[in-house]
C-alpha distance (Angstrom), angle and dihedral (degrees) to the residues before:
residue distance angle dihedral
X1 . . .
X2 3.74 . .
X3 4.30 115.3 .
X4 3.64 86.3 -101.7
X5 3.95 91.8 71.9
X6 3.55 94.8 32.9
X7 3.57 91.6 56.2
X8 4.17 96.1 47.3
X9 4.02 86.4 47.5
X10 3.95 85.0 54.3
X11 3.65 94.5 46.3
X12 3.93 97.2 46.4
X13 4.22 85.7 46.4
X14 3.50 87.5 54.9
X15 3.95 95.0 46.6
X16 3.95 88.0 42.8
X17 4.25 99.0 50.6
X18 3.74 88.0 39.2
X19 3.98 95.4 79.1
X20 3.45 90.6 36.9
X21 4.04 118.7 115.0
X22 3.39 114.3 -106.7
X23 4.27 127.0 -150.3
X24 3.33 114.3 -104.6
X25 3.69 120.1 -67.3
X26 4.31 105.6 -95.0
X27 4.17 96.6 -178.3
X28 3.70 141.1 7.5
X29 3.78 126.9 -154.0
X30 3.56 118.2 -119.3
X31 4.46 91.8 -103.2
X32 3.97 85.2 49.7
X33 3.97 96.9 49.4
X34 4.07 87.5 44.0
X35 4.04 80.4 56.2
X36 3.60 97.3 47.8
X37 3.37 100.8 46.2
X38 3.69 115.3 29.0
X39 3.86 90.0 -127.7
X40 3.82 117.2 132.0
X41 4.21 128.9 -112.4
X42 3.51 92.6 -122.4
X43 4.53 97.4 43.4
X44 4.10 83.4 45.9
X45 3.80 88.4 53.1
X46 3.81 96.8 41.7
X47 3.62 90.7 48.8
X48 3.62 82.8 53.1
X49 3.41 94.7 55.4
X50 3.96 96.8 52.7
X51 3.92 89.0 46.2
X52 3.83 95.5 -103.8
X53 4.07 93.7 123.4
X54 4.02 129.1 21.7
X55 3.88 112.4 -133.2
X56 3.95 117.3 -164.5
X57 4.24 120.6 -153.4
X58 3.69 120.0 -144.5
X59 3.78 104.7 -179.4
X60 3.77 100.6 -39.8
X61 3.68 92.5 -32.6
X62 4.05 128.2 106.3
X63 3.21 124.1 -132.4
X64 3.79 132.3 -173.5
X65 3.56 121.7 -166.0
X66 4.45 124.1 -122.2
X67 3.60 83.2 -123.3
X68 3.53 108.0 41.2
X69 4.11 84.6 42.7
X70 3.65 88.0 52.6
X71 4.11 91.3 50.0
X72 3.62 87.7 56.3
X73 3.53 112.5 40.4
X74 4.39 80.0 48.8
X75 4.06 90.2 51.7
X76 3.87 93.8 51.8
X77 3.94 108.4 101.3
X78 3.56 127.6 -85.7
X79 3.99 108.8 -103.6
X80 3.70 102.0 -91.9
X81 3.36 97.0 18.9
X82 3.94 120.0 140.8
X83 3.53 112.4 -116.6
């Protein structure tokens, strides 16, 4: 097979798996859970510190679990709410 045809067999399993359902999502890195919530690097890490939110390392990344992302974004006060 020469690197042409390897290279359009890549390209069409790309195009193929890329409309394919996923499972649910388990973790999301630190940049991705900024993303999807709006919530700073440095207020997810102080609320780490303090216990509010439960980071996990692989290697030097960080992690945060669906759940435990989930848990925290639910215990933040209502808007309006006095603290």
């Amino acid at each position: 097979m020469t690197d042409d045809h390897y290279n359009h067999l890549r390209e069409l399993l790309e195009w193929v798996l890329r409309d394919l359902p996923r499972g649910p999502k388990l973790a999301y890195t630190l940049k991705e859970a900024i993303a999807a919530t709006g919530i700073g690097k440095t207020s997810l890490y102080d609320d780490q510190a303090a216990g509010r939110l439960e980071m996990r390392k692989r290697g030097s990344s960080t992690i945060i679990l669906t759940e435990e992302l989930q848990r925290y974004l639910a215990a933040l006060p209502a808007f309006g709410a006095l603290p």
